[in-house]
N, C-alpha and C positions, 0 to 999 in steps of 0.2 A: 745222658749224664757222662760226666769227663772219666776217662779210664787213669790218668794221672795229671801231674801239672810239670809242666815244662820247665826246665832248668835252664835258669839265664845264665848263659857264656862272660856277660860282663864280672858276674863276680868273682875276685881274686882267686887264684889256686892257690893252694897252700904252701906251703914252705916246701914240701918234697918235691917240688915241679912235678911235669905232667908227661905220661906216657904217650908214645907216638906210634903212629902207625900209617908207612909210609911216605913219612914226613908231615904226614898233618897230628898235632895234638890230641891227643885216642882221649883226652877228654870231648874235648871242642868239637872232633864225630859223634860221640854218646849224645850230646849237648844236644846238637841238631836232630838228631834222629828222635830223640825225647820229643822234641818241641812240635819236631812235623807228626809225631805218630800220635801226639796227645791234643794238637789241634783239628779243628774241623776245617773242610776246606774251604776256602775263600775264594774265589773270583776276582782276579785283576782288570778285568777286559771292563774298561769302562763303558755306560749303560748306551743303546743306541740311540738314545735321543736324549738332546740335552735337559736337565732337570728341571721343573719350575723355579719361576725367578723363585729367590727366598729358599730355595732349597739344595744341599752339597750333599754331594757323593763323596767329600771327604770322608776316608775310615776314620782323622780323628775327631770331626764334628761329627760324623755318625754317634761314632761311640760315647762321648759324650751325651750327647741327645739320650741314649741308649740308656745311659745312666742314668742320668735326670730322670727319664722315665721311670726304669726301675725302682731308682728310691722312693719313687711320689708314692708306689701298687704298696711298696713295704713298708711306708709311711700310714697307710691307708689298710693296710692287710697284712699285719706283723704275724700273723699264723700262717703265713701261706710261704710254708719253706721251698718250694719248686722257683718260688720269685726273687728268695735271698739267692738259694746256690745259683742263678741267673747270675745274680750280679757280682755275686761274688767273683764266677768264673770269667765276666766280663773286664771284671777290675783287674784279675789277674793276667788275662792276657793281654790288659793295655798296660802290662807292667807297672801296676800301682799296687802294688806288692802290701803295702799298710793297710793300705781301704780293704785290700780283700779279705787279710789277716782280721780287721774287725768283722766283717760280714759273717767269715768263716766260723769266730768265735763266740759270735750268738748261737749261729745254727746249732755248733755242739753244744752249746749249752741248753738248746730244744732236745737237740739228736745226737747224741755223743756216741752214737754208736755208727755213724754214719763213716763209715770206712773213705769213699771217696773224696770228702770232704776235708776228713783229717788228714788223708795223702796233699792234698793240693795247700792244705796248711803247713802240715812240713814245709814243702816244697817252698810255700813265700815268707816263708819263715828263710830260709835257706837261699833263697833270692836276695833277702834283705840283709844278710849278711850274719844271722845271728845260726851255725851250723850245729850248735847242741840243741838249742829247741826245734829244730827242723829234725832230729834225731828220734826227739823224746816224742813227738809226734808219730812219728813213721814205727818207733814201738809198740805206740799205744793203739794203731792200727792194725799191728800185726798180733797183737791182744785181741782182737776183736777177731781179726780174720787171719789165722797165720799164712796160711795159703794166696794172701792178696798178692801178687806177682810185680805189681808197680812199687808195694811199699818197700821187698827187699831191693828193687834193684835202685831205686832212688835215697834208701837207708846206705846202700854200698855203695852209691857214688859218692854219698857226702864222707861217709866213712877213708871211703881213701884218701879223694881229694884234696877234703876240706879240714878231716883231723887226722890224717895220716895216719889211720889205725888199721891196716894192713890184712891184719889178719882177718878180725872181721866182716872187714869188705867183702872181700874173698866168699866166707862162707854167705852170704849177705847175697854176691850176685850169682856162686852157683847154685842157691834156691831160687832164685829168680827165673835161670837156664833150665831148671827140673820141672817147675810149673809153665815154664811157658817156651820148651824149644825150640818151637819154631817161630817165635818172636823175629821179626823183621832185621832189631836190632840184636840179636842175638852174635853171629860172627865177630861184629864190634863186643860184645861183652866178654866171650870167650877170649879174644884177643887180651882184652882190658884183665882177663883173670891171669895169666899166662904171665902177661908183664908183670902184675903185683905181686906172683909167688917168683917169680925171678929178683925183683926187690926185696921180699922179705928174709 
């Protein structure tokens, strides 16, 4: 299961621009580092023999395909939540942000207590542009679990970034740094905390 949901760089920053580090966007770092550490890894090296006719190794007719399938098992086996979060986390990584948002919103509505679930709901929530219900989400997670280490640090990005509310970022990604120091991204988040108490 996904430990978070990856934050798309295309959506706008906020009115208070964006902190830098080193000359790159200390958002736009976070961005990536989210993305790479919450996806699975994939393989670019294309197969050694060429596919059968009728058949692509495209990622995006894969995942399509992927999809179609998915929905037919959920169409066919609406109880069987390990099939929705599938697809859901499918949808999301092919940045279809909507469709996962629906998937996501069955599921809690089986399993509202499902912390990972409601993290990567924020999150496309937050991808889609709307950053207080990507909020109210990531609360309602950290209700459940206050210890979840993804929900503060992805509550604290949208907090700075997206509603420029400073202070709680703040506390937001230094519980993030307390639960999980040695987070890969971590150096990035401490930098990222550094700059916002210098702005505030």
């Amino acid at each position: 299961m996904r430990k978070n949901g990856p934050i798309n760089p295309a959506v706008p920053f906020s009115a208070q621009g964006c902190l830098s580090y080193k000359g790159f966007p200390l958002l736009f770092i976070l961005v990536i580092m989210l993305f790479v550490s919450s996806c699975t890894e994939k393989s670019d090296t294309p197969p050694a023999t060429p596919p059968p006719e009728g058949v692509s190794h495209s990622p995006i007719i894969s995942a399509d395909r992927d999809i179609k399938r998915l929905r037919e098992i959920v169409r066919k086996d609406p109880a069987d939540l390990s099939v929705r979060i599938e697809l859901g986390n499918l949808l999301m990584d092919n940045g279809r942000f909507r469709e996962a948002i629906e998937v996501y919103e069955k599921i809690l509505e089986i399993n509202p207590e499902n912390i990972d679930v409601r993290v990567d709901l924020g999150t496309c929530y937050r991808n889609s542009g709307d950053p207080e219900r990507a909020t109210e989400e990531y609360r309602k997670a950290l209700g459940y679990d206050p210890k979840n280490p993804y929900a503060h640090r992805n509550l604290g990005i949208v907090l700075a970034y997206d509603l420029g509310r400073t202070k709680e970022a703040i506390i937001e990604l230094a519980a993030y740094l307390k639960l999980s120091p040695d987070a890969s991204d971590a150096p990035q988040v401490k930098q990222a905390i550094r700059e916002l108490k210098e702005r505030s």
